[in-house]
SETOR-581486 format. One record per residue: x negated, y, z negated of N, C-alpha, C, CB in turn; residue number from 1. Coordinates in steps of 0.2 Angstrom, whole numbers, plus 2048, in hexadecimal, padded with zeros to 3 digits. Glycine has a CB too. Layout:
<rec><n_X>X</n_X><n_Y>Y</n_Y><n_Z>Z</n_Z><ca_X>X</ca_X><ca_Y>Y</ca_Y><ca_Z>Z</ca_Z><c_X>X</c_X><c_Y>Y</c_Y><c_Z>Z</c_Z><cb_X>X</cb_X><cb_Y>Y</cb_Y><cb_Z>Z</cb_Z><nr>NUM</nr></rec>
...
//
This chain:
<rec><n_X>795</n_X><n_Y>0BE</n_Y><n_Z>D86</n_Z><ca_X>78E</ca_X><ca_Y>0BC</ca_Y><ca_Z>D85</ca_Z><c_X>78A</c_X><c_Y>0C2</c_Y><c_Z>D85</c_Z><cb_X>78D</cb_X><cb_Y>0B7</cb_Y><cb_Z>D8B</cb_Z><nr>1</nr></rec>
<rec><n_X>78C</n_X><n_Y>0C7</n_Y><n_Z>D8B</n_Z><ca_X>787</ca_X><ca_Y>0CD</ca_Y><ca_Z>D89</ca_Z><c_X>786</c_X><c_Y>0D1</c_Y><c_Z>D84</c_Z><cb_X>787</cb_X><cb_Y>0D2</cb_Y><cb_Z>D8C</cb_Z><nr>2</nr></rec>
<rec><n_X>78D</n_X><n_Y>0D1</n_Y><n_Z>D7F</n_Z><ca_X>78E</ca_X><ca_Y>0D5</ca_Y><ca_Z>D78</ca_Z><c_X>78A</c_X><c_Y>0D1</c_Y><c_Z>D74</c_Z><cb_X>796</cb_X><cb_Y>0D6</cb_Y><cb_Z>D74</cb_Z><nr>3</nr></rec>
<rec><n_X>789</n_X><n_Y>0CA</n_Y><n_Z>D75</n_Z><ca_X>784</ca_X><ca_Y>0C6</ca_Y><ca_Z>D71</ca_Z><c_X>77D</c_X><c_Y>0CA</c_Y><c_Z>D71</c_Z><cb_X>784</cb_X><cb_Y>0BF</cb_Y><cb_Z>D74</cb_Z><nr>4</nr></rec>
<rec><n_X>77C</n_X><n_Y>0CB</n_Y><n_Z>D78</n_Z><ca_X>775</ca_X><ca_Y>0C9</ca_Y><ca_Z>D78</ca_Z><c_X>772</c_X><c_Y>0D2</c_Y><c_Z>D78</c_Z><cb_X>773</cb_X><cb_Y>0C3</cb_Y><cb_Z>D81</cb_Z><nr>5</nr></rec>
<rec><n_X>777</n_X><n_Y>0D4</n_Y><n_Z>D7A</n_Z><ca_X>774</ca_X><ca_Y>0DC</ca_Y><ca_Z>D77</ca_Z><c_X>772</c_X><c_Y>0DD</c_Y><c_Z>D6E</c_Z><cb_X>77C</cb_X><cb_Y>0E1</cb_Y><cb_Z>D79</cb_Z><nr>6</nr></rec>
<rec><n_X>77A</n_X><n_Y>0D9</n_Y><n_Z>D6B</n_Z><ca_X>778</ca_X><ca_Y>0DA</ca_Y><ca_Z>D65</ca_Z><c_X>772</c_X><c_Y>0D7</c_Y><c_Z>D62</c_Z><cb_X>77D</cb_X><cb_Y>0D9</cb_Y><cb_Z>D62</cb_Z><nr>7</nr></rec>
<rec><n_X>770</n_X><n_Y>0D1</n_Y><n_Z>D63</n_Z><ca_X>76A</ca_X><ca_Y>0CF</ca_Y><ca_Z>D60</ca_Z><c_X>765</c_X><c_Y>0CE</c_Y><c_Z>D65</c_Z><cb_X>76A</cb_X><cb_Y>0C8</cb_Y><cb_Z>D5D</cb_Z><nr>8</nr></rec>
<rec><n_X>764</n_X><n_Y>0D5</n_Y><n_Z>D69</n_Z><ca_X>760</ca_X><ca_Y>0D4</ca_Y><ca_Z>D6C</ca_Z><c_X>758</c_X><c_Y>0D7</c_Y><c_Z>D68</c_Z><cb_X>762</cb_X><cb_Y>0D7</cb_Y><cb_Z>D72</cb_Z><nr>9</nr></rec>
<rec><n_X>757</n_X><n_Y>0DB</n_Y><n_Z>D65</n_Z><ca_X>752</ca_X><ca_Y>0DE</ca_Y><ca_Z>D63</ca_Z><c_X>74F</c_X><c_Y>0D8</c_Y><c_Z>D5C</c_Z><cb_X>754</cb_X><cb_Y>0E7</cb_Y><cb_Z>D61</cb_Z><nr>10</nr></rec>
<rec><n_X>757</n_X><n_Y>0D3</n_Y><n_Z>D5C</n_Z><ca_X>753</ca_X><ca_Y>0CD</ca_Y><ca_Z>D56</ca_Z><c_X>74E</c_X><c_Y>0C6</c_Y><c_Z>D59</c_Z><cb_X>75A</cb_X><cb_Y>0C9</cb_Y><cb_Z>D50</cb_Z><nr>11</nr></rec>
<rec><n_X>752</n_X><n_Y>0C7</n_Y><n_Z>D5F</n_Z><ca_X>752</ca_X><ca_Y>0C1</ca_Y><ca_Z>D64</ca_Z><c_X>74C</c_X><c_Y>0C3</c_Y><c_Z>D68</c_Z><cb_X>758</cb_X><cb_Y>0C0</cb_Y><cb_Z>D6A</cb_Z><nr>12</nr></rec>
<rec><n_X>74A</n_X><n_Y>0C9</n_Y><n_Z>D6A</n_Z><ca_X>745</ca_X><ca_Y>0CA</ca_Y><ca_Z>D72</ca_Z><c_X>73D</c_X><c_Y>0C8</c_Y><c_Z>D6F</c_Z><cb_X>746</cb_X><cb_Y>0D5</cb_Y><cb_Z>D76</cb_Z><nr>13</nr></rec>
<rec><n_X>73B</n_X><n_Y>0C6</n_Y><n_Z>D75</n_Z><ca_X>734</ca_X><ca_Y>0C5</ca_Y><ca_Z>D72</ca_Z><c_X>731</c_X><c_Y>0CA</c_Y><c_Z>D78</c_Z><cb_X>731</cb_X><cb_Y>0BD</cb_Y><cb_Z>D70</cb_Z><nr>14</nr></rec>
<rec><n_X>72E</n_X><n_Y>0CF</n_Y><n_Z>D78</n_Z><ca_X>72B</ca_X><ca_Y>0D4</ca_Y><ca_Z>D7D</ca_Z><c_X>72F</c_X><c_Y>0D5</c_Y><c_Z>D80</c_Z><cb_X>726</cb_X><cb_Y>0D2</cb_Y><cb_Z>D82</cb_Z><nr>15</nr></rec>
<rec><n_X>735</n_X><n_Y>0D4</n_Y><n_Z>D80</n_Z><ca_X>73C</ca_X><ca_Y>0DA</ca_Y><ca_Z>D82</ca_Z><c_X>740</c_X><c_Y>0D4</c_Y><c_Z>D89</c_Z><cb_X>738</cb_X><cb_Y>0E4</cb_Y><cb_Z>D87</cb_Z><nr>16</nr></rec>
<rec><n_X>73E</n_X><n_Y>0CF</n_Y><n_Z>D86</n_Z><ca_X>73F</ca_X><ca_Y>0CA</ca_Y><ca_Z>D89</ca_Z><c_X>745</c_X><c_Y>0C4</c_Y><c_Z>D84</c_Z><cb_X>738</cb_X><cb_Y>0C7</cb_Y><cb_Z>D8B</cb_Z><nr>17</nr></rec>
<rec><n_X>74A</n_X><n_Y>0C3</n_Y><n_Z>D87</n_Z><ca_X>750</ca_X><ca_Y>0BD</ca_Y><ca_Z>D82</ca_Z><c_X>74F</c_X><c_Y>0B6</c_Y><c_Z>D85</c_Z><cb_X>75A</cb_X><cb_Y>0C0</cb_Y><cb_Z>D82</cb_Z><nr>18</nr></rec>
<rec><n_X>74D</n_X><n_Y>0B2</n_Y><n_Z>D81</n_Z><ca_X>750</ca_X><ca_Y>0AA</ca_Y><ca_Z>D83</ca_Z><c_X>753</c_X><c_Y>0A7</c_Y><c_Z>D83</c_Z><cb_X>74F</cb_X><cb_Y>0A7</cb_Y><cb_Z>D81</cb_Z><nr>19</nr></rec>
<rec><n_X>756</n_X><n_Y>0A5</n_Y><n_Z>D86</n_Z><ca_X>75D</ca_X><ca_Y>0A2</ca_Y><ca_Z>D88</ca_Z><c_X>75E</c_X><c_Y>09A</c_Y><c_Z>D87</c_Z><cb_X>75F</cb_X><cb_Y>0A4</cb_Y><cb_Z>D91</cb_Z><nr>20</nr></rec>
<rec><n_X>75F</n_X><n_Y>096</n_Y><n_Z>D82</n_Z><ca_X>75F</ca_X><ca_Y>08F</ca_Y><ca_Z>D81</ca_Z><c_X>765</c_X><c_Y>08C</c_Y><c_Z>D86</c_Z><cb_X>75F</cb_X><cb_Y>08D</cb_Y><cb_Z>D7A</cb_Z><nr>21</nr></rec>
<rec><n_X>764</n_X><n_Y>087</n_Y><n_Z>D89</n_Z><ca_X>76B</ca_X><ca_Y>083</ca_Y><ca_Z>D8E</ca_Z><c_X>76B</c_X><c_Y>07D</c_Y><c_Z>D8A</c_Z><cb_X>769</cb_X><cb_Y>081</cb_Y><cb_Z>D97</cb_Z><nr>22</nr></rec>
<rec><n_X>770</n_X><n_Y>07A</n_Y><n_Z>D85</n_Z><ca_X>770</ca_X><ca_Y>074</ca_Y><ca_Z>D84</ca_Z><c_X>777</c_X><c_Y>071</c_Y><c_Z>D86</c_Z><cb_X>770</cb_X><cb_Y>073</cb_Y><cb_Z>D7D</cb_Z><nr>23</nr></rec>
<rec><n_X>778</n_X><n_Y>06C</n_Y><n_Z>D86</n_Z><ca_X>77F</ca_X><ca_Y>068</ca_Y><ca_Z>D88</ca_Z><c_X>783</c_X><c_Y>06C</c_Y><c_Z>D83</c_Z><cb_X>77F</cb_X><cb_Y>05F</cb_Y><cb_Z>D87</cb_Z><nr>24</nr></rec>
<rec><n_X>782</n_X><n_Y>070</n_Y><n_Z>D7F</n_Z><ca_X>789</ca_X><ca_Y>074</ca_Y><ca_Z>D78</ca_Z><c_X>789</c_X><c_Y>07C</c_Y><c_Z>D7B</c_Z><cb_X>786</cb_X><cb_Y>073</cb_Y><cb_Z>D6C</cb_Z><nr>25</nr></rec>
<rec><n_X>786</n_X><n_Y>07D</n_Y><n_Z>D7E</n_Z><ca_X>785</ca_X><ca_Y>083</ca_Y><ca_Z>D80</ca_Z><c_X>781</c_X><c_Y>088</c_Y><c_Z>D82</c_Z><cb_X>787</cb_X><cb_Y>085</cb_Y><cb_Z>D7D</cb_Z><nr>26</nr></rec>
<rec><n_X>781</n_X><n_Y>08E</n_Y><n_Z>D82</n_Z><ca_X>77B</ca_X><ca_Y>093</ca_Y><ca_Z>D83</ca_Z><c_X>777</c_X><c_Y>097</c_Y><c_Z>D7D</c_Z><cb_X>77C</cb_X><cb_Y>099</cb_Y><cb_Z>D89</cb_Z><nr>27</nr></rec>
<rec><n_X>773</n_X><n_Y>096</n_Y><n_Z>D79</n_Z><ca_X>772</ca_X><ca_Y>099</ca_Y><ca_Z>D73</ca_Z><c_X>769</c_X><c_Y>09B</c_Y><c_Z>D75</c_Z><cb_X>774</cb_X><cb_Y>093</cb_Y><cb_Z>D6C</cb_Z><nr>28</nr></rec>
<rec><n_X>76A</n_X><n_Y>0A1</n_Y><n_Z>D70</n_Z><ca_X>766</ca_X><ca_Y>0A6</ca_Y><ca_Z>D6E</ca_Z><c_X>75F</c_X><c_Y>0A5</c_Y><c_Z>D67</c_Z><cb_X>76C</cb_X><cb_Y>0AB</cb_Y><cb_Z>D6C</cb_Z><nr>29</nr></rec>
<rec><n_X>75A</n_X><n_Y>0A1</n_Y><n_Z>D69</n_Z><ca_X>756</ca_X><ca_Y>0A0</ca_Y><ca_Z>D65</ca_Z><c_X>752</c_X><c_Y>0A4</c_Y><c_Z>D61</c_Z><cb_X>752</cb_X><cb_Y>09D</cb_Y><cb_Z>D67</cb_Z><nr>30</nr></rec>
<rec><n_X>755</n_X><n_Y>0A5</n_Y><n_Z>D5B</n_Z><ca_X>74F</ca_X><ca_Y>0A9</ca_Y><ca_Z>D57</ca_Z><c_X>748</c_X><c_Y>0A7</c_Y><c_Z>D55</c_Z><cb_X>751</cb_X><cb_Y>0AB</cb_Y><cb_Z>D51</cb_Z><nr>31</nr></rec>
<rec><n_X>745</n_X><n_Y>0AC</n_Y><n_Z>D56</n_Z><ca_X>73C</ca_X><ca_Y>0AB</ca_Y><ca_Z>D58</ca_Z><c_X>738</c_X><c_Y>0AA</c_Y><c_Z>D53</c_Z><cb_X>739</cb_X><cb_Y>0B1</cb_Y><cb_Z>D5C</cb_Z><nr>32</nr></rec>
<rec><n_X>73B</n_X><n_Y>0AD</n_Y><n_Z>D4D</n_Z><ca_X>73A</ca_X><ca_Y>0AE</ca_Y><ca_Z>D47</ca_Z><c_X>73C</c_X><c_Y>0A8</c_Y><c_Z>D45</c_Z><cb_X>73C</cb_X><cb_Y>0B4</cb_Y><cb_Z>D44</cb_Z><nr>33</nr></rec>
<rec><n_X>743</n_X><n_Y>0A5</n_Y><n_Z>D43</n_Z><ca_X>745</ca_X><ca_Y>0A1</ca_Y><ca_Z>D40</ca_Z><c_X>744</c_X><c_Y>09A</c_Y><c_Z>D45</c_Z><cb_X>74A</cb_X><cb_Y>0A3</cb_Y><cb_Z>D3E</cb_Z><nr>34</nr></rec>
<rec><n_X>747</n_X><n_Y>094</n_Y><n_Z>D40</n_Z><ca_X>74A</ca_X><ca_Y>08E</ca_Y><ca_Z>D44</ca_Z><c_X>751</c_X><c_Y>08E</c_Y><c_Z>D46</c_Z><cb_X>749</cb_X><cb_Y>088</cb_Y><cb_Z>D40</cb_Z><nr>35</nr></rec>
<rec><n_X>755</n_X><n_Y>096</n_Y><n_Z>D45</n_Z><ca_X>75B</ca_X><ca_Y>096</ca_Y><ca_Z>D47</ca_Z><c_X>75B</c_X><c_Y>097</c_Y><c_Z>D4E</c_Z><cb_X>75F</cb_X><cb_Y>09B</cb_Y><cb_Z>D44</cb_Z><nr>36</nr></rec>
<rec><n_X>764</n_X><n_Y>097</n_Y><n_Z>D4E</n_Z><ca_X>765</ca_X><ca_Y>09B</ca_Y><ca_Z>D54</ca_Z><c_X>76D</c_X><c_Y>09E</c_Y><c_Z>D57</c_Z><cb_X>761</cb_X><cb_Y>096</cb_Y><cb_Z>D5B</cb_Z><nr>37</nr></rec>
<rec><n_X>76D</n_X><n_Y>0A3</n_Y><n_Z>D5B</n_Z><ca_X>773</ca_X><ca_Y>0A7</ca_Y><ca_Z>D5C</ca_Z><c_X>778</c_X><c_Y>0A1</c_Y><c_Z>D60</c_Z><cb_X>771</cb_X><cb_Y>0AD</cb_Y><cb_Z>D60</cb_Z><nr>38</nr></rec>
<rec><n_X>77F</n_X><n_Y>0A1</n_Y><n_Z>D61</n_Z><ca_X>783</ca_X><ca_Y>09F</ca_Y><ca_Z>D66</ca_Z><c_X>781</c_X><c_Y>0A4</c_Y><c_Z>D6C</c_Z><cb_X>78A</cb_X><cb_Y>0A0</cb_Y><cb_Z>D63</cb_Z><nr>39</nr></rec>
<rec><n_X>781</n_X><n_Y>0A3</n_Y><n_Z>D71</n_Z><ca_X>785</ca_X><ca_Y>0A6</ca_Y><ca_Z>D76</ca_Z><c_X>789</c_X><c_Y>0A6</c_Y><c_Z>D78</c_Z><cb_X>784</cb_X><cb_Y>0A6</cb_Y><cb_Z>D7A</cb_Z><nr>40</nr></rec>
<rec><n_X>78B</n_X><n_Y>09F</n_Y><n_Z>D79</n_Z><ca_X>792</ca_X><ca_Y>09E</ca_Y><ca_Z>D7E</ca_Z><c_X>791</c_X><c_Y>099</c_Y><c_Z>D81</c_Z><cb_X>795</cb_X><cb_Y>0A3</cb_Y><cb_Z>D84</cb_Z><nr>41</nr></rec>
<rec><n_X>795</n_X><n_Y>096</n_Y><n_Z>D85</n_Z><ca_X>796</ca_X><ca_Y>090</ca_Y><ca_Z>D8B</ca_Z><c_X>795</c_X><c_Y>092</c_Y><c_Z>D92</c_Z><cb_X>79E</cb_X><cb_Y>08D</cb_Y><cb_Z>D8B</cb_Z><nr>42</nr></rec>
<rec><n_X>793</n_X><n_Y>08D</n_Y><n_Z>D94</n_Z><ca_X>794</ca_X><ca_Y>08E</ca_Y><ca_Z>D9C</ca_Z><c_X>794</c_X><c_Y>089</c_Y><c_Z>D9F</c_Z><cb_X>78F</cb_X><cb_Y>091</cb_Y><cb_Z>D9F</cb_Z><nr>43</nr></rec>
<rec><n_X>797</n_X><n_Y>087</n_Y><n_Z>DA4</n_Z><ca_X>797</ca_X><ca_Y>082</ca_Y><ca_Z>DA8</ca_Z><c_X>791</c_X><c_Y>082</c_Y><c_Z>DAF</c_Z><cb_X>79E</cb_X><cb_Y>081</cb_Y><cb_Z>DAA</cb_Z><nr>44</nr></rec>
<rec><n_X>792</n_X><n_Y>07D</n_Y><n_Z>DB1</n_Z><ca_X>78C</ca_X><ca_Y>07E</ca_Y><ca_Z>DB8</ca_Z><c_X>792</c_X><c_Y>07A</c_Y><c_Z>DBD</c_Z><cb_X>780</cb_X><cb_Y>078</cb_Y><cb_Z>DB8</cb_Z><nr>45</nr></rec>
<rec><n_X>790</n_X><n_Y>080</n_Y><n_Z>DC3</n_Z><ca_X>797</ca_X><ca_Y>081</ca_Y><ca_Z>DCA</ca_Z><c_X>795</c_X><c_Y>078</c_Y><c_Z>DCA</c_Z><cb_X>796</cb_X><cb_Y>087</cb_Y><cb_Z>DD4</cb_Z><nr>46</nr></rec>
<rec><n_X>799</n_X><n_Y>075</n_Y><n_Z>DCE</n_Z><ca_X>79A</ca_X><ca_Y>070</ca_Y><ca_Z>DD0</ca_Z><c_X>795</c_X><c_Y>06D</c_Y><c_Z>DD5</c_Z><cb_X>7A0</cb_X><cb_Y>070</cb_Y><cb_Z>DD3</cb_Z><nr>47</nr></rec>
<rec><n_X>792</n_X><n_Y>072</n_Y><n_Z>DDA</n_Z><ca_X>78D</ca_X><ca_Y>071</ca_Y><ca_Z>DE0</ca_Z><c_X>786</c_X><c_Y>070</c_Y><c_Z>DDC</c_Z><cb_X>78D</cb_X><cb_Y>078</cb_Y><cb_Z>DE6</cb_Z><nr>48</nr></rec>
<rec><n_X>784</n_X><n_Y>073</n_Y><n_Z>DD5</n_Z><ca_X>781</ca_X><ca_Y>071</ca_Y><ca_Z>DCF</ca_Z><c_X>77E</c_X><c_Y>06C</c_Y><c_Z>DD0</c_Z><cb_X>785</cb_X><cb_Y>071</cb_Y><cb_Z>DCA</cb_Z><nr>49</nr></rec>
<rec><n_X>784</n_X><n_Y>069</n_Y><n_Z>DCD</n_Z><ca_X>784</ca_X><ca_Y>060</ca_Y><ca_Z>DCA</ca_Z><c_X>781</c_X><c_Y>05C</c_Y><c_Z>DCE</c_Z><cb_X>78C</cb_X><cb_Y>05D</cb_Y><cb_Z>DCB</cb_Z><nr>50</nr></rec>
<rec><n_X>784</n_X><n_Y>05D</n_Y><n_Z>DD2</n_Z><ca_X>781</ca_X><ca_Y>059</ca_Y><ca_Z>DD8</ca_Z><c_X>77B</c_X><c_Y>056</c_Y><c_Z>DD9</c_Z><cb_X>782</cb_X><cb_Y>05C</cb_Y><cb_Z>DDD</cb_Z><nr>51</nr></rec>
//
């Protein structure tokens, strides 16, 4: 996830800042310019989370 976000970071940052989107499919990277957006990756939330 960090090779992600290093590499599109200068397409991604807005004032040197990266967005991070959380959806139920994963963690992706919104471009600011476009209606796209990057993968990140998955994550899960620990169990005490949930709760």
């Amino acid at each position: 996830m960090v090779e992600t976000m290093l590499t599109y970071f200068d397409q991604y940052a807005e004032d040197g800042v990266l967005t991070i989107e959380v959806t139920q499919w994963g963690l992706w990277l919104p471009n600011p310019e476009t209606a796209g957006r990057q993968f990140l990756g998955l994550a899960r939330l620990p169990e005490y989370v949930k709760q």
